[in-house]
Jmol script that loads the backbone (N, CA, C; Angstrom):
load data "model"
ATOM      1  N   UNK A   1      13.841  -9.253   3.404  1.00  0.00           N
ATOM      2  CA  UNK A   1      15.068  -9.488   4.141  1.00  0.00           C
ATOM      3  C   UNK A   1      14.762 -10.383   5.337  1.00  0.00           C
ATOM      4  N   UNK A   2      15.079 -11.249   5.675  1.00  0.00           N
ATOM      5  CA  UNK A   2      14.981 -12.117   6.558  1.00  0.00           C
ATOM      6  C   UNK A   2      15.642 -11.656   7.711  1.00  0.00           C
ATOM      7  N   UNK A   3      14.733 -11.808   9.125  1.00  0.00           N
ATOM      8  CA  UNK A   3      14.668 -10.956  10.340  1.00  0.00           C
ATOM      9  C   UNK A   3      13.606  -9.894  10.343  1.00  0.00           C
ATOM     10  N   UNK A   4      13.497  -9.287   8.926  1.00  0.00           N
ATOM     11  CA  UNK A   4      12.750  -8.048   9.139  1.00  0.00           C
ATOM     12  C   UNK A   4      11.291  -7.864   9.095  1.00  0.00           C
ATOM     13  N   UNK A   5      10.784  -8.752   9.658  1.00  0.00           N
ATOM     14  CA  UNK A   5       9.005  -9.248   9.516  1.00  0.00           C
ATOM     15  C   UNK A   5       8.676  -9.938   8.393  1.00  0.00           C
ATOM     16  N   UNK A   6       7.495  -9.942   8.706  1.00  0.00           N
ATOM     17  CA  UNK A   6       6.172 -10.408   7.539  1.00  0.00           C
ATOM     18  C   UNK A   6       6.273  -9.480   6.569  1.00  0.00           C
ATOM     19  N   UNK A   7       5.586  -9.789   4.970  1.00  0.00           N
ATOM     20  CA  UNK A   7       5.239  -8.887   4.151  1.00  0.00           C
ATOM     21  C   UNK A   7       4.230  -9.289   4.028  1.00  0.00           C
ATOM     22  N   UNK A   8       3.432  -7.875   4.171  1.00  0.00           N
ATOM     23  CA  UNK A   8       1.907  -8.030   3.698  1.00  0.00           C
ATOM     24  C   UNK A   8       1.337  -6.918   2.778  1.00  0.00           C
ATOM     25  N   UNK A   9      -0.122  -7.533   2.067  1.00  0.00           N
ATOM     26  CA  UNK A   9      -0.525  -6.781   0.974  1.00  0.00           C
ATOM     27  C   UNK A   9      -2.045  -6.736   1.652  1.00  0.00           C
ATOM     28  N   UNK A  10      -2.338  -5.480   1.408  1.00  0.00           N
ATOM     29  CA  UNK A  10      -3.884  -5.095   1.360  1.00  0.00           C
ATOM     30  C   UNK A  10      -4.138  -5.477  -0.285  1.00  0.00           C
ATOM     31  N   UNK A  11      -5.847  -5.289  -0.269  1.00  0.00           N
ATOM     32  CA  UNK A  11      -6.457  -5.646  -1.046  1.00  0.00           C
ATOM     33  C   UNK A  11      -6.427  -4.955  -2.677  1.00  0.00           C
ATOM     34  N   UNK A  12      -5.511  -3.966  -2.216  1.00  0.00           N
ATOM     35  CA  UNK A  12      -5.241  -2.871  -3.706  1.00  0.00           C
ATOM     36  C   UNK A  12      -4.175  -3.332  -3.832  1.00  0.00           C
ATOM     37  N   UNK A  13      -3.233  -3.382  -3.422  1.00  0.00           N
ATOM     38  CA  UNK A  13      -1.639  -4.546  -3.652  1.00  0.00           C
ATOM     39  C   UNK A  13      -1.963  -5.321  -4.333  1.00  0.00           C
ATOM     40  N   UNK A  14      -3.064  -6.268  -3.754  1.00  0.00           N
ATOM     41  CA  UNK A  14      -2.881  -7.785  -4.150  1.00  0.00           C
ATOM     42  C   UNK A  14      -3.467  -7.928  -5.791  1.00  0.00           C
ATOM     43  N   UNK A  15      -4.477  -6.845  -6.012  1.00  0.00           N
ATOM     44  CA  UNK A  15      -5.318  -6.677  -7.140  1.00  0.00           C
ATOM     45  C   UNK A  15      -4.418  -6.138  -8.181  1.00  0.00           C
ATOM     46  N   UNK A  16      -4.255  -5.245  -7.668  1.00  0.00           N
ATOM     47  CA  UNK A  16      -2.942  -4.561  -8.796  1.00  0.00           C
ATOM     48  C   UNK A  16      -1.686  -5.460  -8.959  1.00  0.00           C
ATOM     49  N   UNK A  17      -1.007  -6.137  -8.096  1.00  0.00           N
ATOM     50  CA  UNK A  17       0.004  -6.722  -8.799  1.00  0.00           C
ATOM     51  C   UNK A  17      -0.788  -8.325  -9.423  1.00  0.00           C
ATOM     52  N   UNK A  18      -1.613  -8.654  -9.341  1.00  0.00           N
ATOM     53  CA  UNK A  18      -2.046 -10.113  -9.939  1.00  0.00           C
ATOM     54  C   UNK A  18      -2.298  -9.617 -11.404  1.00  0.00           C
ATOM     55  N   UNK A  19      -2.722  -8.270 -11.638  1.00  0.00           N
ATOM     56  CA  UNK A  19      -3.171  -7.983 -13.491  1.00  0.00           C
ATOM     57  C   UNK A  19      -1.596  -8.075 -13.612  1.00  0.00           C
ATOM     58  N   UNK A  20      -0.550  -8.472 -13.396  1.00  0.00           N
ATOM     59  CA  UNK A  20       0.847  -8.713 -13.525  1.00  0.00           C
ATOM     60  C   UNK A  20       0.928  -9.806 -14.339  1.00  0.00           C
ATOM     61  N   UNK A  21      -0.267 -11.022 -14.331  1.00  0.00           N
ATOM     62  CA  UNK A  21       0.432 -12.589 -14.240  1.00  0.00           C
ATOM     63  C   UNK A  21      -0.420 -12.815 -15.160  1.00  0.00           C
ATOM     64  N   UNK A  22       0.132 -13.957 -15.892  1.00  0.00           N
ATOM     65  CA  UNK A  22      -1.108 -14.089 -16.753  1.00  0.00           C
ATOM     66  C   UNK A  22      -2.107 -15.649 -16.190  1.00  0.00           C
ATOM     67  N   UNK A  23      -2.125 -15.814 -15.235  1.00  0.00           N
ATOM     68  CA  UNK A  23      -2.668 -16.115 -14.066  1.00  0.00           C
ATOM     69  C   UNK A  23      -2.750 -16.233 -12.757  1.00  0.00           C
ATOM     70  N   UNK A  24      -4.167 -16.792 -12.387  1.00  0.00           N
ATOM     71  CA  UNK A  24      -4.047 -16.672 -10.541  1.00  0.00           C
ATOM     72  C   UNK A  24      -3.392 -17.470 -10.098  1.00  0.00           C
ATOM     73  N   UNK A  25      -3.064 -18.779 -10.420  1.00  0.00           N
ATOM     74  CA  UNK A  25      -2.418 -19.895 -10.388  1.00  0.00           C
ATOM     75  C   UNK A  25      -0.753 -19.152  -9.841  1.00  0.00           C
ATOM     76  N   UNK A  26      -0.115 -18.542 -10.971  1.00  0.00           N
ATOM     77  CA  UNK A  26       1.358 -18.391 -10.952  1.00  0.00           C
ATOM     78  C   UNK A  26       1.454 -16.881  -9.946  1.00  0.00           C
ATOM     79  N   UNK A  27       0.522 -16.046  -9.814  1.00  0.00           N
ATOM     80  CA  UNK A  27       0.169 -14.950  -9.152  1.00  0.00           C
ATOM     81  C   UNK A  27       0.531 -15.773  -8.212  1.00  0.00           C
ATOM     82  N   UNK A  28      -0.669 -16.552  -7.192  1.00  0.00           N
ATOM     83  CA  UNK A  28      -0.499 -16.727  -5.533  1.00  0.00           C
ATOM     84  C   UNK A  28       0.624 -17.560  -5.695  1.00  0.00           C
ATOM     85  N   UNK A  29       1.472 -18.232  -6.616  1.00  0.00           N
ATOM     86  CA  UNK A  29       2.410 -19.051  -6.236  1.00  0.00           C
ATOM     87  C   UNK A  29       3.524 -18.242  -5.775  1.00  0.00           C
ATOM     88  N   UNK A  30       3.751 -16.737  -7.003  1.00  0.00           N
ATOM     89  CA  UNK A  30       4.657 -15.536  -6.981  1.00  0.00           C
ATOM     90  C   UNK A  30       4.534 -15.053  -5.146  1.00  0.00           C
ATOM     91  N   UNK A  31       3.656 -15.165  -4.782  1.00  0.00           N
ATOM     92  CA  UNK A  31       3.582 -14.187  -3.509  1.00  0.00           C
ATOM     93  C   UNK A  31       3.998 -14.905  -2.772  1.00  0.00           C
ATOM     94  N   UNK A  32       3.486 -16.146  -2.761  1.00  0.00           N
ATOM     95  CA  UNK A  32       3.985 -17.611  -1.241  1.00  0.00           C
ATOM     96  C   UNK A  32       5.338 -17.366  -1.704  1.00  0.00           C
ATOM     97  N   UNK A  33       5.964 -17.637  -2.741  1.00  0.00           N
ATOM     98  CA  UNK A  33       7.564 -17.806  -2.745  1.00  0.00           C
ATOM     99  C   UNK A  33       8.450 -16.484  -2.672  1.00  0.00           C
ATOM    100  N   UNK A  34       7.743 -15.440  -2.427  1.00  0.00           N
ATOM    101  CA  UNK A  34       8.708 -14.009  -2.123  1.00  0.00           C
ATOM    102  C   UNK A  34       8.124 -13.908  -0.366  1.00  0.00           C
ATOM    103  N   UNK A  35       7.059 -14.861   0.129  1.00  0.00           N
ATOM    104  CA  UNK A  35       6.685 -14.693   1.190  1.00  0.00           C
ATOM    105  C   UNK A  35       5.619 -13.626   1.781  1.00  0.00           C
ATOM    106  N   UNK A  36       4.997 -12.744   0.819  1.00  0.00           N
ATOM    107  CA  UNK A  36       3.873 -11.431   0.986  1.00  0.00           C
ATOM    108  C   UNK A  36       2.532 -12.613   1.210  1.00  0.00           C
ATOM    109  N   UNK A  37       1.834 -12.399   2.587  1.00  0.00           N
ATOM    110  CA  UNK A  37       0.595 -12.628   2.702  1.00  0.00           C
ATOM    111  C   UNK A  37      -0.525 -11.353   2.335  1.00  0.00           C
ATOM    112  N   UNK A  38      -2.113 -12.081   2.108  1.00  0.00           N
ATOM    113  CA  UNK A  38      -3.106 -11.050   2.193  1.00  0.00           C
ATOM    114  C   UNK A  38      -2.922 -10.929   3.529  1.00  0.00           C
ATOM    115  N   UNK A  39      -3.378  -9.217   4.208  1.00  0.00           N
ATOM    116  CA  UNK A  39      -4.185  -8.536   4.953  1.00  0.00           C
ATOM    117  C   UNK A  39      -4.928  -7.555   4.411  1.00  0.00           C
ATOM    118  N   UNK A  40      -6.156  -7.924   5.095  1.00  0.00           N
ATOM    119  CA  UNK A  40      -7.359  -7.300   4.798  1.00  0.00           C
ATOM    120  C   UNK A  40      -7.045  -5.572   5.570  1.00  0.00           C
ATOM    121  N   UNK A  41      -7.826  -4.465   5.222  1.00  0.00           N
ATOM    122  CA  UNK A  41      -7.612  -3.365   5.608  1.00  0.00           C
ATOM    123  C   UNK A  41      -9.002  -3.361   6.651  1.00  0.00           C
ATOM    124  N   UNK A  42      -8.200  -2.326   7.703  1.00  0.00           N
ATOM    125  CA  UNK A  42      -9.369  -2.407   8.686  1.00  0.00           C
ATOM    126  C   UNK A  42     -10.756  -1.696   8.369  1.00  0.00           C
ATOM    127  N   UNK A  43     -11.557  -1.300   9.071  1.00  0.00           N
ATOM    128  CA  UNK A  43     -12.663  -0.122   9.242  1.00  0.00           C
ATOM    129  C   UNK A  43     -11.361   1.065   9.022  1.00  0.00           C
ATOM    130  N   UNK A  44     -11.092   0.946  10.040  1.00  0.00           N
ATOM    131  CA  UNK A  44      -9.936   2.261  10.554  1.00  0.00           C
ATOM    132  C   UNK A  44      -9.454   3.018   9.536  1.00  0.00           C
ATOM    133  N   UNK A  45      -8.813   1.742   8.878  1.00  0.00           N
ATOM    134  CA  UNK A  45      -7.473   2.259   8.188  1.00  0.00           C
ATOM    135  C   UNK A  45      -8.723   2.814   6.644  1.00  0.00           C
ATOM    136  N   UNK A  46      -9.764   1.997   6.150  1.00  0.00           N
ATOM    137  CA  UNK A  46     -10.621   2.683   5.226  1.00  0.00           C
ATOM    138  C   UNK A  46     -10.919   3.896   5.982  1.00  0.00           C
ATOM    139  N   UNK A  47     -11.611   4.650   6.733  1.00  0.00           N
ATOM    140  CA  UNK A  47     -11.843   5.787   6.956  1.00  0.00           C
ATOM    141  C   UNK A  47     -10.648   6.730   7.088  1.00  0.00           C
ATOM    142  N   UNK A  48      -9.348   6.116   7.504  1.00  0.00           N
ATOM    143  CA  UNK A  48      -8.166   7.149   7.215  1.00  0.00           C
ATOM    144  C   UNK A  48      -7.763   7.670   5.798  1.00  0.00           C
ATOM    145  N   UNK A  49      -7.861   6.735   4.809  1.00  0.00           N
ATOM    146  CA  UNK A  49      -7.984   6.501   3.762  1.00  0.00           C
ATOM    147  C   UNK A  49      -9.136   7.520   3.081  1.00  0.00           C
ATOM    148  N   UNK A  50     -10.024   7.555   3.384  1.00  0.00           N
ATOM    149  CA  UNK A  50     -10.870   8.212   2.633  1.00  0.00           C
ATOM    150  C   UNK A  50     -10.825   9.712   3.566  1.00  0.00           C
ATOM    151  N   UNK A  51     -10.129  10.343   4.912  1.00  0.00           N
ATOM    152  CA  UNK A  51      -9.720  11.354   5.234  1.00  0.00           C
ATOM    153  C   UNK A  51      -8.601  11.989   4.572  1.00  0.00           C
ATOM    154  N   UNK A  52      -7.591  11.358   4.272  1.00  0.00           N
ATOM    155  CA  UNK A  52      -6.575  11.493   3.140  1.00  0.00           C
ATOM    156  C   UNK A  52      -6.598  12.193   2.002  1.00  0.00           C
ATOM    157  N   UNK A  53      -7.525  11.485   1.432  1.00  0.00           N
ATOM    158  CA  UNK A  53      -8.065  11.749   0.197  1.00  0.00           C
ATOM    159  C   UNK A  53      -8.880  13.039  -0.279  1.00  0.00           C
ATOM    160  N   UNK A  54      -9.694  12.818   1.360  1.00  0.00           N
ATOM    161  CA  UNK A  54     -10.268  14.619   1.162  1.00  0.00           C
ATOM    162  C   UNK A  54      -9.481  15.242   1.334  1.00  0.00           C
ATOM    163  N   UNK A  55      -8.046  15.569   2.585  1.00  0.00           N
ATOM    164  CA  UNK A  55      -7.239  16.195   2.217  1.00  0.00           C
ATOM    165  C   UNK A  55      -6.813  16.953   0.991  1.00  0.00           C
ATOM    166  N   UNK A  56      -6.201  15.594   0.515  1.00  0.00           N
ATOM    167  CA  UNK A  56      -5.323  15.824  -0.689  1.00  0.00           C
ATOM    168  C   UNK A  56      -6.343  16.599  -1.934  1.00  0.00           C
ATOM    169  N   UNK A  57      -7.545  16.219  -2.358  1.00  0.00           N
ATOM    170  CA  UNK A  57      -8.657  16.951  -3.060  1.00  0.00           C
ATOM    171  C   UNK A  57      -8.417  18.260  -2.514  1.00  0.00           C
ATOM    172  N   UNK A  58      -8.997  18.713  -1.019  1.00  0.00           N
ATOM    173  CA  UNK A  58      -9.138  19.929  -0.811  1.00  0.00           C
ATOM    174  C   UNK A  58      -7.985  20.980  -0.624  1.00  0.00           C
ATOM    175  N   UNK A  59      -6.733  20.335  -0.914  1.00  0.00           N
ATOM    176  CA  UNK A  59      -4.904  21.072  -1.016  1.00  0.00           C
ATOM    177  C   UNK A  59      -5.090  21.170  -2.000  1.00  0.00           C
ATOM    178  N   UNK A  60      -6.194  21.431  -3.311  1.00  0.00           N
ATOM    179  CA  UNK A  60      -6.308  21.295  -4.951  1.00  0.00           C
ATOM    180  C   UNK A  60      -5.735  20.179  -5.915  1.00  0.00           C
ATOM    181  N   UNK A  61      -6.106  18.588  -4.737  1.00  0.00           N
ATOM    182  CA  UNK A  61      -4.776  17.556  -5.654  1.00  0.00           C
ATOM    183  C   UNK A  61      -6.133  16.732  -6.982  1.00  0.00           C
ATOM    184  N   UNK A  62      -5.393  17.335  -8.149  1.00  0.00           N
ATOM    185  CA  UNK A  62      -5.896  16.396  -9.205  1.00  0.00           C
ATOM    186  C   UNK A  62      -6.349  14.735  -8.889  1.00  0.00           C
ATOM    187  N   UNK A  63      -6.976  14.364  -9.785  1.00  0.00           N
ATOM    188  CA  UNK A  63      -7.550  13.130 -10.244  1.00  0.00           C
ATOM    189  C   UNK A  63      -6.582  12.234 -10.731  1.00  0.00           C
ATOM    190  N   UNK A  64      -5.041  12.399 -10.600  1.00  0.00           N
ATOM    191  CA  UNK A  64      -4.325  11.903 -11.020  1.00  0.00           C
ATOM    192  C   UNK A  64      -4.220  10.516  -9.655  1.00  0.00           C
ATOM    193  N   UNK A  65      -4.151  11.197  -8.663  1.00  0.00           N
ATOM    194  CA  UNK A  65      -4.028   9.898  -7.746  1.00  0.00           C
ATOM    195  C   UNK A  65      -5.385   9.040  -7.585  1.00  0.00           C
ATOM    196  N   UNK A  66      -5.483   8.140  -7.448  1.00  0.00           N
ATOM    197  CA  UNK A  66      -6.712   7.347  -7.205  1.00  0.00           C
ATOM    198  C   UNK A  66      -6.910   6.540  -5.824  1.00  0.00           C
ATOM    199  N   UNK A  67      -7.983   6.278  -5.346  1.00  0.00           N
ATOM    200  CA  UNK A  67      -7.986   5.739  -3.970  1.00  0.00           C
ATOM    201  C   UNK A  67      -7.364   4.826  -3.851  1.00  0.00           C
ATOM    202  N   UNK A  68      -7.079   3.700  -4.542  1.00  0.00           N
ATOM    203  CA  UNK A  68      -6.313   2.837  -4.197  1.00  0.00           C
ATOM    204  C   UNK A  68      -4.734   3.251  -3.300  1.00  0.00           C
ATOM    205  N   UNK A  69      -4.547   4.313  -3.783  1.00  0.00           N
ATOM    206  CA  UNK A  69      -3.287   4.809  -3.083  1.00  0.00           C
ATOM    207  C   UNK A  69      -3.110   5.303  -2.074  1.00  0.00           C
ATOM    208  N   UNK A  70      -4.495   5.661  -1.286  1.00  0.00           N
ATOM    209  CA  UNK A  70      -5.034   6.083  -0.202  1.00  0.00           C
ATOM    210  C   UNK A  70      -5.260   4.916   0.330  1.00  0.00           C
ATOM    211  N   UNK A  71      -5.602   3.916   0.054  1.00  0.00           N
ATOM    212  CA  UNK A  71      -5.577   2.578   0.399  1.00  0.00           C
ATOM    213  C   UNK A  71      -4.712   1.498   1.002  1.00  0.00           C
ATOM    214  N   UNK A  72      -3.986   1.973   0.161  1.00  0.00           N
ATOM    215  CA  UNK A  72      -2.100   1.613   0.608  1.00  0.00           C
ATOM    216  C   UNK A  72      -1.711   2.002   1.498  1.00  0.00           C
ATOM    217  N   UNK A  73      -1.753   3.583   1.455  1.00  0.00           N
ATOM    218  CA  UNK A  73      -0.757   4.119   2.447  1.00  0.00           C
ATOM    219  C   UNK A  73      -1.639   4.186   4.305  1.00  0.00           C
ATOM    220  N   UNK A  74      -2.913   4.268   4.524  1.00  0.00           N
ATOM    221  CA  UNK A  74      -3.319   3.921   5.337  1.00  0.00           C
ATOM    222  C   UNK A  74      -3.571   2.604   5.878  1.00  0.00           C
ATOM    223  N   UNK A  75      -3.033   1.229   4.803  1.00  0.00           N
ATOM    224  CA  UNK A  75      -3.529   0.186   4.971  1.00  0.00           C
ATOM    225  C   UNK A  75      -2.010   0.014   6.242  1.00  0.00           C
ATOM    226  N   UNK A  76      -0.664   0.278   5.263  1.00  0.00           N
ATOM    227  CA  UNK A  76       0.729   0.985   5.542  1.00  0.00           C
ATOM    228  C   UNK A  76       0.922   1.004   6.918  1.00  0.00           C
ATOM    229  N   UNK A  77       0.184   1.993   7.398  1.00  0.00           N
ATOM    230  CA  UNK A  77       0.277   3.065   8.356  1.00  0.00           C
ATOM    231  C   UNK A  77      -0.176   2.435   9.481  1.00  0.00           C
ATOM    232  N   UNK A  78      -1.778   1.954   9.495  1.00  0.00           N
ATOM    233  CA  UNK A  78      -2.359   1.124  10.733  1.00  0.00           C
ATOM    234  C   UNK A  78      -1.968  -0.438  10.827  1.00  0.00           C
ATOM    235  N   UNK A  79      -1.576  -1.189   9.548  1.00  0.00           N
ATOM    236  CA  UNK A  79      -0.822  -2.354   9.930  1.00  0.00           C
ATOM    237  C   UNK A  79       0.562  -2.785   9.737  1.00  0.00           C
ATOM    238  N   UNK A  80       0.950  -1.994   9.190  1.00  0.00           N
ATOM    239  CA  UNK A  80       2.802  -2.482   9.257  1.00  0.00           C
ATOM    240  C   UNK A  80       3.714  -1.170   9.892  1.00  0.00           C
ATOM    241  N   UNK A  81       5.305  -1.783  10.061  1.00  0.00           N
ATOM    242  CA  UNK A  81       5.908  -0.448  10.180  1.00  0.00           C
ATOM    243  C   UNK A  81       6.505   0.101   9.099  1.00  0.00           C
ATOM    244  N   UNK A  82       6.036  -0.349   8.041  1.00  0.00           N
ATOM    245  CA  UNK A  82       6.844   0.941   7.004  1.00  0.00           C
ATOM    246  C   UNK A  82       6.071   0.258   5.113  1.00  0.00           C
ATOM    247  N   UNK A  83       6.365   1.118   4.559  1.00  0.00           N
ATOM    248  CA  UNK A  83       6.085   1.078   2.870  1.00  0.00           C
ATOM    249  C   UNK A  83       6.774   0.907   2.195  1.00  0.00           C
ATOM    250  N   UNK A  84       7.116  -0.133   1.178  1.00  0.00           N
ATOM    251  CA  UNK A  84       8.105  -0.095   0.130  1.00  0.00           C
ATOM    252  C   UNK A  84       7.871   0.326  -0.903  1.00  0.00           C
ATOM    253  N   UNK A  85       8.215   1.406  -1.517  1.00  0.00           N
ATOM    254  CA  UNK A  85       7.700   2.090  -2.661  1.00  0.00           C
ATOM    255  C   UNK A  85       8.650   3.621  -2.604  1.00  0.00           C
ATOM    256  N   UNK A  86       8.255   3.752  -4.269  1.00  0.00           N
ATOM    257  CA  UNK A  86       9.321   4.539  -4.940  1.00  0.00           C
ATOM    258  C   UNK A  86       8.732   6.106  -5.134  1.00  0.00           C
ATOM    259  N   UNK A  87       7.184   6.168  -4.382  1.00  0.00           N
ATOM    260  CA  UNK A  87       6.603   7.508  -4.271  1.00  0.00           C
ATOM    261  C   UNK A  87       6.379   7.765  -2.784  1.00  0.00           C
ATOM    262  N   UNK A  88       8.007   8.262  -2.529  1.00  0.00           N
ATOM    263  CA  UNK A  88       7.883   8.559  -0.934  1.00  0.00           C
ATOM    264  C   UNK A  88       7.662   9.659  -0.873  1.00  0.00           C
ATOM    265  N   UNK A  89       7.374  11.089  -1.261  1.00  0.00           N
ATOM    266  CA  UNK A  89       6.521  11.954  -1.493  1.00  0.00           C
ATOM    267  C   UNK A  89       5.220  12.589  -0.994  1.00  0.00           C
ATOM    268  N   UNK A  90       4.658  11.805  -1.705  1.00  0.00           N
ATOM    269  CA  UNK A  90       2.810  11.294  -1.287  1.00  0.00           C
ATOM    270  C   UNK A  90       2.750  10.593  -0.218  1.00  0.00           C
ATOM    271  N   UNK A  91       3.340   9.718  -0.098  1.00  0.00           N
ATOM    272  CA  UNK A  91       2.600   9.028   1.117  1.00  0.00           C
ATOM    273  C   UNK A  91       3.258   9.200   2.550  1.00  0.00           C
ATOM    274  N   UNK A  92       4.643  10.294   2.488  1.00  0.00           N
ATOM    275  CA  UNK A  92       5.129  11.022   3.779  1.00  0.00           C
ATOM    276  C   UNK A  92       4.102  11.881   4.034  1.00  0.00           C
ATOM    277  N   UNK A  93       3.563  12.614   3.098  1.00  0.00           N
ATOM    278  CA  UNK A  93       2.667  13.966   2.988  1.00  0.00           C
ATOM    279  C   UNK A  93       1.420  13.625   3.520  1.00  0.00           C
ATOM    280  N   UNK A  94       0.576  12.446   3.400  1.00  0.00           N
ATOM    281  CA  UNK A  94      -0.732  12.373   3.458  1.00  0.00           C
ATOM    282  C   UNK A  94      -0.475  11.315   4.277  1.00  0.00           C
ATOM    283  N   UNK A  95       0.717  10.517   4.721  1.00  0.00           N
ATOM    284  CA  UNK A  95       0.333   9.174   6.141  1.00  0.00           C
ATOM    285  C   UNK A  95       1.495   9.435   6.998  1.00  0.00           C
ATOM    286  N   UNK A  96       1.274  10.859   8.157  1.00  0.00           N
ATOM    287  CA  UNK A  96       2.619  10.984   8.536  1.00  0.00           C
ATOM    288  C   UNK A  96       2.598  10.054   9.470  1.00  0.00           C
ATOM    289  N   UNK A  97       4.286   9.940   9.910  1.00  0.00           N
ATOM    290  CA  UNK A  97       4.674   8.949  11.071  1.00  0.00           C
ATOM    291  C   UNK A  97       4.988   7.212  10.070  1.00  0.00           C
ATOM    292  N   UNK A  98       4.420   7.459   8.607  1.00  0.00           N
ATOM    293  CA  UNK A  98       4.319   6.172   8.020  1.00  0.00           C
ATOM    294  C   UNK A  98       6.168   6.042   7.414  1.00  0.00           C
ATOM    295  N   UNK A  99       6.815   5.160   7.939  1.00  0.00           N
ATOM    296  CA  UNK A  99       8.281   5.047   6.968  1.00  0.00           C
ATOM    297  C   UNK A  99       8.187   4.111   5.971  1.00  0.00           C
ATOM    298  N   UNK A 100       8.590   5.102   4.987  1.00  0.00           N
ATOM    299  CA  UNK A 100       8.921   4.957   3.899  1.00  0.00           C
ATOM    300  C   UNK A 100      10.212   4.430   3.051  1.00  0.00           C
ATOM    301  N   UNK A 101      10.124   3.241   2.449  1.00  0.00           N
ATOM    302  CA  UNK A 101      11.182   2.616   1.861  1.00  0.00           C
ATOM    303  C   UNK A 101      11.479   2.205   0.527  1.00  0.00           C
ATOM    304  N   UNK A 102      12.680   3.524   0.080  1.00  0.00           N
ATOM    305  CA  UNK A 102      12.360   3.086  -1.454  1.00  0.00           C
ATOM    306  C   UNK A 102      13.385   2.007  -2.112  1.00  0.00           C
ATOM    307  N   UNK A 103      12.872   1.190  -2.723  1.00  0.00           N
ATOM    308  CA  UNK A 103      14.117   0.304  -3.217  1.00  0.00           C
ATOM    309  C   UNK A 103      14.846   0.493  -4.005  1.00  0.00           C
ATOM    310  N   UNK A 104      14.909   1.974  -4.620  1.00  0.00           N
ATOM    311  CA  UNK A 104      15.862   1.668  -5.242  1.00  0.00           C
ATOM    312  C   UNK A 104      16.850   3.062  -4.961  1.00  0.00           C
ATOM    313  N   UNK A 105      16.750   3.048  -3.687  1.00  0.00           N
ATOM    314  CA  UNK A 105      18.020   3.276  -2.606  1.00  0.00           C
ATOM    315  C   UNK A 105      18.702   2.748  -2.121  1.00  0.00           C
TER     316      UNK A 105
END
end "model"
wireframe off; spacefill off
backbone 0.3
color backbone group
C-alpha cells in the first residue's frame, strides 16, 4: 500500500518464495516490481529466533514448524512494524508485541 513503508524480506522469505519462479532472473524482477527489498537478519533477531524455538519445543511443539519460521517472525519483530501472513497464531504466541497482518482479512 503506498504510504505504508518499505517491504522487506529476510533471508527465509527471499529463499522460500524464489523456489516459486522458475528463475532468478524473473524472481528478483517479481520483488523490484511489487517493491520487497532483501534485509539481512540481525545477530539479535537470530538469537531471538533460536529462543523461540526452544520455547515452542519445550511447550511440547512438534517438528512440524521449522526454523525458518522462527526466522521470520523474529526477523518481523526486530526490523519491521508488523507481518503479513495468514498464521497469526504462531507468531502472536512466540513474537509478542509483533502485529500481525493477515491478507485475507
Amino acid at each position: 500500500m503506498p504510504g505504508e513503508g518499505a517491504l522487506i524480506a529476510c533471508e527465509a522469505v527471499w529463499t522460500e518464495t524464489a523456489t516459486a519462479f522458475r528463475s532468478s532472473e524473473k524472481f528478483r524482477r517479481a520483488m523490484a516490481d511489487l517493491g520487497v527489498t532483501f534485509d539481512s537478519l540481525s545477530e539479535a533477531a537470530a538469537v531471538n529466533a533460536a529462543e523461540a524455538w526452544r520455547r515452542y519445543r519445550g511447550r511440547g511443539g512438534r517438528r512440524t514448524r521449522i526454523v525458518s519460521d522462527f526466522l521470520i517472525g523474529a526477523h518481523a519483530l526486530s526490523a519491521a512494524d508488523r507481518l503479513l501472513t495468514r498464521d497469526r497464531g504462531f507468531y502472536r504466541r512466540y513474537f509478542t508485541g509483533l502485529k500481525v497482518l493477515d491478507p485475507s482479512a
